[in-house]
N, C-alpha and C positions, 0 to 999 in steps of 0.2 A: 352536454352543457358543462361548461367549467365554473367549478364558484372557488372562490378562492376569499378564506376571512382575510388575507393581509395585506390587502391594497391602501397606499399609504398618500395622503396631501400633504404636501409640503409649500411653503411660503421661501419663495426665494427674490433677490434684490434682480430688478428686472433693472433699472438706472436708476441713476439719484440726479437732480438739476436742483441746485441752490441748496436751499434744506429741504428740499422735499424729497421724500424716496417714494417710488412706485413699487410696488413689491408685483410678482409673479407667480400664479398656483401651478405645482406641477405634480401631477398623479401617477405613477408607478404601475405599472401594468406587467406582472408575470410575462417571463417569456412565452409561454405554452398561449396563453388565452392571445397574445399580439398573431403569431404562428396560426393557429385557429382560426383564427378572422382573414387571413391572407397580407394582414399591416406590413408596409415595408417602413425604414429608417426614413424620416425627411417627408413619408406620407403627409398630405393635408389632409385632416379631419375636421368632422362640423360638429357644433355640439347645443342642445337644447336641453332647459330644465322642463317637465313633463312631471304634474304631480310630484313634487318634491324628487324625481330622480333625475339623476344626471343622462343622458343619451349621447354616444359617440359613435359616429358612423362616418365612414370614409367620404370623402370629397365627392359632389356629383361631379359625374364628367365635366359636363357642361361646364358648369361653374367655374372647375379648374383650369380649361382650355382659356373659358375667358381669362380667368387669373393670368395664368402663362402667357397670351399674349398680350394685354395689359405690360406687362415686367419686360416682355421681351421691346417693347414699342420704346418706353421707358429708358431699358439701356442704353439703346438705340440713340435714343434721344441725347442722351448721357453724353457718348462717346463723340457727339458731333461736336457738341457745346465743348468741351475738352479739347479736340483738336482746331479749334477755330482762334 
């Protein structure tokens, strides 16, 4: 097991539309413990709070297939609308 005290939240500008700004949380995760897990760059992860703790674990399959094809339908869709 890896523990590591320095993982850090950070609040970043996700957009801003009119005056409103939405801001974005983004967590910092050690190289070694992403490495350990098998994470790649662009991975989807899911995440659930459980008793005041945060839980992140990789995409289920499933899910992400749908996702994927979902997006790929979409482009799809995209590309027609554009060439028409």
């Amino acid at each position: 097991m890896f523990r590591c005290l320095s993982v850090r939240l950070q609040k970043q500008l996700s957009r801003k539309y009119g005056n409103k700004e939405y801001p974005k949380w983004v967590i910092t995760i050690p190289p070694k413990q992403v490495e350990a897990l098998g994470w790649n760059e662009g991975e989807f992860l899911e995440s659930e709070v459980n008793s005041l703790e945060l839980v992140i674990r990789r995409e289920d399959i499933q899910k992400a297939q749908k996702r994927k094809e979902a997006a790929d339908k979409a482009w799809k869709t995209r590309k027609q609308k554009v060439t028409k």
